[in-house]
PAZAMAR-645836 format. One record per residue (C-alpha): chain; y, z, x; residue in three letters. Coordinates in nm, 3 decimals. Layout:
N
site lovex:A north:Y up:Z east:X roza:ALA
...
//
This chain:
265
site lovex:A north:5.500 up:-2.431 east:0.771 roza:UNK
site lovex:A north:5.338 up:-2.309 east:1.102 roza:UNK
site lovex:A north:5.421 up:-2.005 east:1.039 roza:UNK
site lovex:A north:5.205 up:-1.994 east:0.705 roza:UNK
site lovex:A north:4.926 up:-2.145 east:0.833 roza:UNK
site lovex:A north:4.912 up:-1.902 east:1.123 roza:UNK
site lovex:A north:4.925 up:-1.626 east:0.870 roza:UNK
site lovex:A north:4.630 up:-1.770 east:0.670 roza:UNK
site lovex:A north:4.425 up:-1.845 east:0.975 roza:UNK
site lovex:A north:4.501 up:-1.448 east:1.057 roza:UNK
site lovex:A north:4.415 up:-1.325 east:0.731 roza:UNK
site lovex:A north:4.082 up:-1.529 east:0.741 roza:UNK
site lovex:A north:4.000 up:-1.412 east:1.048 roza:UNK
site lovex:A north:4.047 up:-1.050 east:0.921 roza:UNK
site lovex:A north:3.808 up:-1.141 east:0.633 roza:UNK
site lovex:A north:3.552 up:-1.270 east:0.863 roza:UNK
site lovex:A north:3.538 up:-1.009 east:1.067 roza:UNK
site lovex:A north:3.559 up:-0.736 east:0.794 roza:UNK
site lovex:A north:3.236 up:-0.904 east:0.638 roza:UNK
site lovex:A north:3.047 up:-0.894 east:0.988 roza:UNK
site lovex:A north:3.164 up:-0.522 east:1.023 roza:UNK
site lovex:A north:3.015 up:-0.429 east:0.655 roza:UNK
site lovex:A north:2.737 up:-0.568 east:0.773 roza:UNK
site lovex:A north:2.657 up:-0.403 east:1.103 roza:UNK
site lovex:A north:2.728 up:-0.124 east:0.925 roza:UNK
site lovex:A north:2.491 up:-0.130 east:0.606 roza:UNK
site lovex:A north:2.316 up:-0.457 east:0.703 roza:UNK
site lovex:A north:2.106 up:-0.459 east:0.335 roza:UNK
site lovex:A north:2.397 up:-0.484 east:0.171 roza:UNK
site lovex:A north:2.427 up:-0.828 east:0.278 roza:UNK
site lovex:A north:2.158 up:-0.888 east:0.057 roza:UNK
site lovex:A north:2.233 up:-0.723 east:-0.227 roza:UNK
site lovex:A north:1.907 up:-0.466 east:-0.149 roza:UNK
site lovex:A north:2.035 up:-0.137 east:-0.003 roza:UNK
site lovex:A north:1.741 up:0.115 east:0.029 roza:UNK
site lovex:A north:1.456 up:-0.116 east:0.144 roza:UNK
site lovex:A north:1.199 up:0.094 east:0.347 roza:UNK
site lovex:A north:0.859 up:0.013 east:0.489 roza:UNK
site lovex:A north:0.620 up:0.251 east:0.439 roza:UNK
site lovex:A north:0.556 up:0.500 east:0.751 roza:UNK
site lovex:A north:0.489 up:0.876 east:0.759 roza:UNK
site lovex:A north:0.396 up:1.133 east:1.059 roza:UNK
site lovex:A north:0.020 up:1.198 east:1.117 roza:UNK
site lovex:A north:-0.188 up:1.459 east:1.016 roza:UNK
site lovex:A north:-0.278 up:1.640 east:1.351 roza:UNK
site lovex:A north:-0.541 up:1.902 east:1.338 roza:UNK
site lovex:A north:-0.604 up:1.942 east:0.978 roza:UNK
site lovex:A north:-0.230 up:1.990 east:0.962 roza:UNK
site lovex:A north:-0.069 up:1.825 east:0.687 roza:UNK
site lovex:A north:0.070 up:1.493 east:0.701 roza:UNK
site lovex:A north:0.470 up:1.454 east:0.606 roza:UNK
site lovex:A north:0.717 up:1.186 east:0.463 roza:UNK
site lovex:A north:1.011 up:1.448 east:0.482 roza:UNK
site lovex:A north:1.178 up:1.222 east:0.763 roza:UNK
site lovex:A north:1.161 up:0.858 east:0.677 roza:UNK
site lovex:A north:1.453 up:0.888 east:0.414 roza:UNK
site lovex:A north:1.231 up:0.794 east:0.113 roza:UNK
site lovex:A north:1.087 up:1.080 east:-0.009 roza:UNK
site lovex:A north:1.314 up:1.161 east:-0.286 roza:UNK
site lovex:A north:1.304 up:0.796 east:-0.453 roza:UNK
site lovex:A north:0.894 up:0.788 east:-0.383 roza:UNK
site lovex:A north:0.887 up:1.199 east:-0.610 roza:UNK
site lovex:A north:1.131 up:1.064 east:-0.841 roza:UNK
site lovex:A north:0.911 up:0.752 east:-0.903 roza:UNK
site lovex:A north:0.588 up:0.957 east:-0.947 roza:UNK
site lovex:A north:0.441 up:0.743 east:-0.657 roza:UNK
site lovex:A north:0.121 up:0.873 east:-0.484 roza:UNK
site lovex:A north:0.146 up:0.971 east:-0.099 roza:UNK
site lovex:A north:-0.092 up:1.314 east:-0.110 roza:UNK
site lovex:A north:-0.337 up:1.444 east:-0.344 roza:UNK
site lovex:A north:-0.381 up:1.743 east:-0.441 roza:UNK
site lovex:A north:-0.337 up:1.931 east:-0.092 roza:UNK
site lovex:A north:-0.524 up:2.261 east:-0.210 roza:UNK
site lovex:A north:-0.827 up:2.113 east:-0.272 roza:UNK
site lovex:A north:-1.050 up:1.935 east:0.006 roza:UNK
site lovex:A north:-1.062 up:1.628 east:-0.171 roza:UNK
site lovex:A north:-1.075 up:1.240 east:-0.052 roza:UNK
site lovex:A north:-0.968 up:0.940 east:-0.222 roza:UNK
site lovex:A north:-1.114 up:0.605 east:-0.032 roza:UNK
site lovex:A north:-0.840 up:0.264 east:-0.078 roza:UNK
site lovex:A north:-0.943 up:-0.055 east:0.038 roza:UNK
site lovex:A north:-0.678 up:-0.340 east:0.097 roza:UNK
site lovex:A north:-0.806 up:-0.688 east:0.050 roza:UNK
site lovex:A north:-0.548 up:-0.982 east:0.130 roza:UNK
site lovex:A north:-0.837 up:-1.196 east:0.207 roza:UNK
site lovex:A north:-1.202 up:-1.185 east:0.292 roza:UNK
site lovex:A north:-1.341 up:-1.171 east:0.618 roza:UNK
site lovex:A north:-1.710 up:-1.100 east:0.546 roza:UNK
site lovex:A north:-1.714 up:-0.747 east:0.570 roza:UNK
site lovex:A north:-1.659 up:-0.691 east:0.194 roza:UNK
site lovex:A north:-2.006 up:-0.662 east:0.106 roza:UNK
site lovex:A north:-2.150 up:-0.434 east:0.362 roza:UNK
site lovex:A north:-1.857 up:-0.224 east:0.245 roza:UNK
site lovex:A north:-1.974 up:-0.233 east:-0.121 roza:UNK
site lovex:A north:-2.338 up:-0.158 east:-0.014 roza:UNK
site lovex:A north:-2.249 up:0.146 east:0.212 roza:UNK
site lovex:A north:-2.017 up:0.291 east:-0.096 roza:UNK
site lovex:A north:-2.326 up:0.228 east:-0.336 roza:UNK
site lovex:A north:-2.583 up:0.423 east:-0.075 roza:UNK
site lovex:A north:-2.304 up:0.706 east:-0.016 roza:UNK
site lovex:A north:-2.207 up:0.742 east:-0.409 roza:UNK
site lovex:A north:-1.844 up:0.673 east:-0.284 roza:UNK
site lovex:A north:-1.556 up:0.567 east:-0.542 roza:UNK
site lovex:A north:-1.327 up:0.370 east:-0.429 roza:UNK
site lovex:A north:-0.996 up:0.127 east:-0.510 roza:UNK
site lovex:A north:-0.969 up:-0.238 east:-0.385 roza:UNK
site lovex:A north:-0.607 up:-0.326 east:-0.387 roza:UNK
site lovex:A north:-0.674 up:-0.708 east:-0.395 roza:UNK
site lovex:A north:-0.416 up:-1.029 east:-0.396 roza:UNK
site lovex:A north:-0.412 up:-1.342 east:-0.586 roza:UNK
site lovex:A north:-0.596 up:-1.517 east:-0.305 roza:UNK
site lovex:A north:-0.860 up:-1.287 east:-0.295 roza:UNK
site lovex:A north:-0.924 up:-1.317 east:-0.694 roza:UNK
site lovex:A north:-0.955 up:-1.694 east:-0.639 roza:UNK
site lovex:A north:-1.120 up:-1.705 east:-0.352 roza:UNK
site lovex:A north:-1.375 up:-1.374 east:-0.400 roza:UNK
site lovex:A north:-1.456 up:-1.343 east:-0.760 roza:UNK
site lovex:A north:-1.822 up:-1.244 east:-0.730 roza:UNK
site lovex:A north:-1.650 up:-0.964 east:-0.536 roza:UNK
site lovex:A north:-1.409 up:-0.879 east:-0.774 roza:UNK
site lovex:A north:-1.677 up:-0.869 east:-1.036 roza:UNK
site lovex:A north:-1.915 up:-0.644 east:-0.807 roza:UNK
site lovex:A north:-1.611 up:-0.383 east:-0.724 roza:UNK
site lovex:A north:-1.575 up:-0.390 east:-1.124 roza:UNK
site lovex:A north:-1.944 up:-0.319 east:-1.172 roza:UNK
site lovex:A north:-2.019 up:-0.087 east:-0.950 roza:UNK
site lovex:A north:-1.743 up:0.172 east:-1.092 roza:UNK
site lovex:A north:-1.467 up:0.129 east:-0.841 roza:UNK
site lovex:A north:-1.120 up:0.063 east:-0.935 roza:UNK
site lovex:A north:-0.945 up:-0.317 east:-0.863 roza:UNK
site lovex:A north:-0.599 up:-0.254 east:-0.819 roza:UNK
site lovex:A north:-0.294 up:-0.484 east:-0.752 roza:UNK
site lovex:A north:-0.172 up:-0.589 east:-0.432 roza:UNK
site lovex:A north:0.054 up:-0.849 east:-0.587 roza:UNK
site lovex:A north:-0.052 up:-1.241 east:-0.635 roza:UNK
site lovex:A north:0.115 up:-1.378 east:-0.319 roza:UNK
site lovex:A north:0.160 up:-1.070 east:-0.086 roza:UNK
site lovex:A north:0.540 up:-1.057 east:-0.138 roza:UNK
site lovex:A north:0.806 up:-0.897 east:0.034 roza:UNK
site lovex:A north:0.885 up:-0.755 east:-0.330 roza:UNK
site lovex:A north:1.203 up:-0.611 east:-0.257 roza:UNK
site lovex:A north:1.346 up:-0.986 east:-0.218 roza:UNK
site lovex:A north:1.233 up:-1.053 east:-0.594 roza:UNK
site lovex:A north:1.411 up:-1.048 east:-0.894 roza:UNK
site lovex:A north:1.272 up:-0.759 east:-1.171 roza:UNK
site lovex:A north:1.126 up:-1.086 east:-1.381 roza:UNK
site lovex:A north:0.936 up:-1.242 east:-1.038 roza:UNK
site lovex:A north:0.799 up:-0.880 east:-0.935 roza:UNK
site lovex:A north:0.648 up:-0.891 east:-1.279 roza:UNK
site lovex:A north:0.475 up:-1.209 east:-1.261 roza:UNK
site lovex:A north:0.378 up:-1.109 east:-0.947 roza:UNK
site lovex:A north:0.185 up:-0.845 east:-1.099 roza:UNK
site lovex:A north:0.094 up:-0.985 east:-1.461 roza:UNK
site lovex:A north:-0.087 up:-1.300 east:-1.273 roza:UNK
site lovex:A north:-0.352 up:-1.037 east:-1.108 roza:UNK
site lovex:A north:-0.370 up:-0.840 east:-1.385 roza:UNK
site lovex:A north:-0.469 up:-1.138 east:-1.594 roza:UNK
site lovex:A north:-0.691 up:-1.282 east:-1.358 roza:UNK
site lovex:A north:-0.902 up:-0.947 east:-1.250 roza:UNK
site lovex:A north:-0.926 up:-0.919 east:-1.611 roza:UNK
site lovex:A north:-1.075 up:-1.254 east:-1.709 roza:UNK
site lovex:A north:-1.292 up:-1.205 east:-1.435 roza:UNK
site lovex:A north:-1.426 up:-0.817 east:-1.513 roza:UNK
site lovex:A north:-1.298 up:-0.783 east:-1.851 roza:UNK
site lovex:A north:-1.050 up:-0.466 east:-1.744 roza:UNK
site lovex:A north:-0.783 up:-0.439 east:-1.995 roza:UNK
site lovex:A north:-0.564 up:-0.257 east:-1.761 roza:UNK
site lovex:A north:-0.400 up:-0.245 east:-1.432 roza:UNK
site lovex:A north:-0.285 up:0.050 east:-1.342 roza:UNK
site lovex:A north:-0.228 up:0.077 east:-0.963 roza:UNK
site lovex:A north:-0.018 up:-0.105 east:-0.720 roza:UNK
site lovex:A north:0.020 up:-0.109 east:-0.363 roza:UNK
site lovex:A north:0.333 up:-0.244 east:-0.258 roza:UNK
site lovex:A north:0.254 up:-0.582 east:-0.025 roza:UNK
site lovex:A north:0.317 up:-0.515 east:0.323 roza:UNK
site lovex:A north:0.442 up:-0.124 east:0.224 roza:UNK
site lovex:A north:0.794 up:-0.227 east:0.167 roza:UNK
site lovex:A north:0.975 up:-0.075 east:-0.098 roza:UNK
site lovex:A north:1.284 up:0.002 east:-0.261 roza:UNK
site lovex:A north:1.380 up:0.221 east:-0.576 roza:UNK
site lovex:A north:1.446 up:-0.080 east:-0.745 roza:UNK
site lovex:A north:1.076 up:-0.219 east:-0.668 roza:UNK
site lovex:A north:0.913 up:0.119 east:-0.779 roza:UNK
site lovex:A north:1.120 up:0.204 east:-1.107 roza:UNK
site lovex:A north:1.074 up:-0.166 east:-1.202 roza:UNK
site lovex:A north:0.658 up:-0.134 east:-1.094 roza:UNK
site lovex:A north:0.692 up:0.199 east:-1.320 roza:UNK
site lovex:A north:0.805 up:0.038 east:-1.598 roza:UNK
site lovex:A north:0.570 up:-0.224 east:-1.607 roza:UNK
site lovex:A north:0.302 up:0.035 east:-1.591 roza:UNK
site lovex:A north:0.217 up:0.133 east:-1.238 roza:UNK
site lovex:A north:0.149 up:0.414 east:-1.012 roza:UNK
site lovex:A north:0.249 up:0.269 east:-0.685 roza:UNK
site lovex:A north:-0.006 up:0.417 east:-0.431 roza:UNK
site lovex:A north:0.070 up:0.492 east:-0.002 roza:UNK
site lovex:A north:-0.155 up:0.674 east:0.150 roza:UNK
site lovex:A north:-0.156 up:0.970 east:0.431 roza:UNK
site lovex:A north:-0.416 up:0.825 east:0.704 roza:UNK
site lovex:A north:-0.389 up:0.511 east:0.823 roza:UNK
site lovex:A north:-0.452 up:0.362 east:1.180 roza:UNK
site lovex:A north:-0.402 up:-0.052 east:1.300 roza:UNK
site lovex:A north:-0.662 up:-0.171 east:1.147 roza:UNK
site lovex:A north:-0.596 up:-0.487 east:1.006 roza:UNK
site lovex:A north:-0.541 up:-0.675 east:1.320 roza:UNK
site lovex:A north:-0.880 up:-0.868 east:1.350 roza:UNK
site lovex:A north:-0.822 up:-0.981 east:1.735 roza:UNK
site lovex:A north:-0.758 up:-0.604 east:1.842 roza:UNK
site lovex:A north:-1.096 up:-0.447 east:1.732 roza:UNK
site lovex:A north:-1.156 up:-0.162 east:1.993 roza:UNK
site lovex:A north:-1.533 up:-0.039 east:1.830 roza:UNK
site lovex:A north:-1.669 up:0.166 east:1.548 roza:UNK
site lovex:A north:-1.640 up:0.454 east:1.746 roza:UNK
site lovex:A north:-1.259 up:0.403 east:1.770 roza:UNK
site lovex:A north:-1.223 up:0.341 east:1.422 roza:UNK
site lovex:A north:-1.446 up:0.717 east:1.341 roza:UNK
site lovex:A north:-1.227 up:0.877 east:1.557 roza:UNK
site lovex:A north:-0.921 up:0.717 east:1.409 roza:UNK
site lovex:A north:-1.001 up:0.815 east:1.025 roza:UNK
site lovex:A north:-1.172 up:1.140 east:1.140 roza:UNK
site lovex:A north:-0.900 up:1.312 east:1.367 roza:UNK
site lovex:A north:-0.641 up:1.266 east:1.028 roza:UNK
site lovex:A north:-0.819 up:1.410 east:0.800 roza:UNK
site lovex:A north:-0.659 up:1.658 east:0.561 roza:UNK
site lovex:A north:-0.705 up:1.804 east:0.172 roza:UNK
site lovex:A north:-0.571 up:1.585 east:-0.059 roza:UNK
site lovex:A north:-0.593 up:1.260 east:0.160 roza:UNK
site lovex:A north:-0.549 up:0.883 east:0.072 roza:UNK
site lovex:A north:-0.677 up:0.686 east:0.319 roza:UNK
site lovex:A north:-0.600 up:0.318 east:0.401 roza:UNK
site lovex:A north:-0.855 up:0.093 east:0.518 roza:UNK
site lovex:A north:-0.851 up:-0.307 east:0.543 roza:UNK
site lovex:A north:-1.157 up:-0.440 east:0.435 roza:UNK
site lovex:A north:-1.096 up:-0.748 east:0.701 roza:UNK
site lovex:A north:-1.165 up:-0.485 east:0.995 roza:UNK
site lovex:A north:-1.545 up:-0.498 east:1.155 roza:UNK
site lovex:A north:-1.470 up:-0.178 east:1.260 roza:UNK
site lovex:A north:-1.444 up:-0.021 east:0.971 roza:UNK
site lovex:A north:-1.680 up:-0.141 east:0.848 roza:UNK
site lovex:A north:-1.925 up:-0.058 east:1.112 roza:UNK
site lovex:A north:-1.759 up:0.357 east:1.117 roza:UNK
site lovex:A north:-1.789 up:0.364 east:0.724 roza:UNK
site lovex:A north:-2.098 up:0.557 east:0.677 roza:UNK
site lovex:A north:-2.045 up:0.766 east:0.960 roza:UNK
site lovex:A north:-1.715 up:0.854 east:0.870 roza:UNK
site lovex:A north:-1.828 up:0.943 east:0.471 roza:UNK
site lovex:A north:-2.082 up:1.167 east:0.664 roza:UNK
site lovex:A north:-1.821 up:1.329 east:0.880 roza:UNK
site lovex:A north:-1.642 up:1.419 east:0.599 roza:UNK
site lovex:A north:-1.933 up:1.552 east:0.380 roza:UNK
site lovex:A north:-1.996 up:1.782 east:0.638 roza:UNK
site lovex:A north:-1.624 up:1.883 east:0.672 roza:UNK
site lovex:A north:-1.664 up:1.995 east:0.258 roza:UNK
site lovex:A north:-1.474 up:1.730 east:0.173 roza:UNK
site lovex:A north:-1.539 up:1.539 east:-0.182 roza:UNK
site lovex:A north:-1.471 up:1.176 east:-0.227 roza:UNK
site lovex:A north:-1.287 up:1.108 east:-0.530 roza:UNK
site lovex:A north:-1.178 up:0.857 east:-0.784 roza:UNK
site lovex:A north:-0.766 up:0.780 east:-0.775 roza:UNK
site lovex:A north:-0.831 up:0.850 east:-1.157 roza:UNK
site lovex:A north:-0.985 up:1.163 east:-1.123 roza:UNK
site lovex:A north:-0.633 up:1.260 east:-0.908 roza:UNK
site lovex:A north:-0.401 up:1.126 east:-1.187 roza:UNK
site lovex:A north:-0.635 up:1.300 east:-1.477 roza:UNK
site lovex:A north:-0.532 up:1.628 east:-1.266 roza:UNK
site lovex:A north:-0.202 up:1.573 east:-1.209 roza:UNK
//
C-alpha cells in the first residue's frame, strides 16, 4: 500500500516537473499561442535601409502580405497616425496635413470613435484614411478567431456610421503584437495589417524631450519606401510636424497615400 502511493506521488512529481520543463522551454506553449512577437525592427541609419531579417517574423509577416516597407526604389513616404485616445493635439495635426497637402492614415480605437467623432468625421473629410486599431486595444493574440473579429467589425461599423466608409481595410495590430494566427485570421477578414519602418518613443506623454528631439528622431530614419509611426497623443510631434514634412520635401521625398502603395503593389 505504501509502496503504491510512493510510486504515484513519484510519477506525479515527474509530471509536474515535466510540465514546468515544457514550459521553460517554449513558455507560449503554455498558452496554447506559440509564435507571439511584438513588433520591433533595426533602424534605418544613414539613409540605409531599415531590416526585420532578425526578429524571427519576417517570413509569417511576407507570407501574410503585411506592410513593413514600401516600395524601397522609390523616395516615397507614407505618414500613420495612431490614436488610442485624444490628447488635444489631433487637430493641429489635421490642420498642418491640410496646409502641407499631406495624406495620411489614423489607426483609431473604439474609444477614440466614441469619444472623438467630429475627428473621425474630419480625418474622413479631408481625404485621409481611418484605419483600425481594434475596439478595445487588445492583446489580440489572447483572442479567439470569432473575438479578433468583433474586435474589428465594431470599428468598422462605427467609423462607418460616423463617415459613411463602406470599408475597412487596414489594421494595426494593438500594441504591435502578433502572431500568424492573428494576421491570417486579420487577412481573412479583409485586412492589410500595417508596421512601419521609423518609429521613436513617442507615445509616452510624461517623457516629452522637445520638437527638436522629435525632428531629429523622424528625420535621422528616413529612407525610400518608409512608413512612419507617429502617436497623435505626443506634443512633440505635433510641434516637429511641419518641419519634418519640410525636411523631407527637400530630401525629394513624396508623401503618399497607403492606397496609392497597395494600388502599386
Amino acid at each position: 500500500m505504501r509502496r503504491a502511493l510512493l510510486l504515484k506521488l513519484s510519477i506525479r512529481m515527474i509530471a509536474s516537473f515535466a510540465v514546468i520543463l515544457w514550459c521553460l522551454i517554449s513558455p507560449d506553449a503554455a498558452f496554447g499561442q506559440p509564435g507571439v512577437y511584438h513588433f520591433g525592427f533595426k533602424k534605418s541609419v544613414e539613409g540605409r535601409l531599415p531590416s526585420i531579417d532578425e526578429e524571427g517574423f519576417k517570413n509569417i509577416v511576407t507570407k501574410h502580405g503585411a506592410l513593413f516597407l514600401g516600395d524601397t526604389s522609390k523616395k516615397e513616404l507614407f505618414l500613420t497616425f495612431d490614436n488610442g485616445y485624444e490628447n488635444g493635439y489631433t487637430p493641429r495635426i489635421l490642420d498642418v496635413l491640410k496646409e502641407k497637402k499631406v495624406p495620411a492614415a489614423f489607426f483609431v480605437t473604439g474609444h477614440y470613435v466614441k469619444d472623438q467623432p467630429e475627428l473621425i468625421q474630419r480625418m474622413a473629410a479631408e481625404g485621409h484614411i481611418v484605419g483600425n486599431h481594434s475596439w478595445s486595444h487588445p492583446d489580440m493574440s489572447q483572442l479567439s478567431e470569432g473575438n479578433i473579429k468583433t474586435e474589428l467589425d465594431k470599428v468598422k461599423e462605427q467609423v462607418g456610421i460616423l463617415t459613411g466608409q463602406k470599408e475597412m481595410k487596414y489594421l494595426r495590430p494593438p500594441r504591435g503584437i502578433f502572431s500568424e494566427r492573428v494576421l491570417a485570421a486579420s487577412k481573412q477578414f479583409g485586412y492589410t495589417n500595417v508596421f512601419w519602418s521609423v518609429a521613436y518613443k513617442d507615445w509616452d506623454v510624461n517623457a516629452q524631450r522637445g520638437s527638436q528631439y522629435a525632428y531629429s528622431e523622424v528625420v535621422k530614419q528616413l529612407h525610400p519606401g518608409a512608413i512612419i509611426l507617429l502617436h497623435s497623443v505626443s506634443k512633440d510631434n505635433t510641434e516637429a510636424l511641419g518641419s519634418i514634412v519640410d525636411e523631407a520635401r527637400r530630401q525629394g521625398y513624396e508623401f503618399k497615400s497607403l492606397d496609392q502603395l497597395i494600388r502599386s503593389e
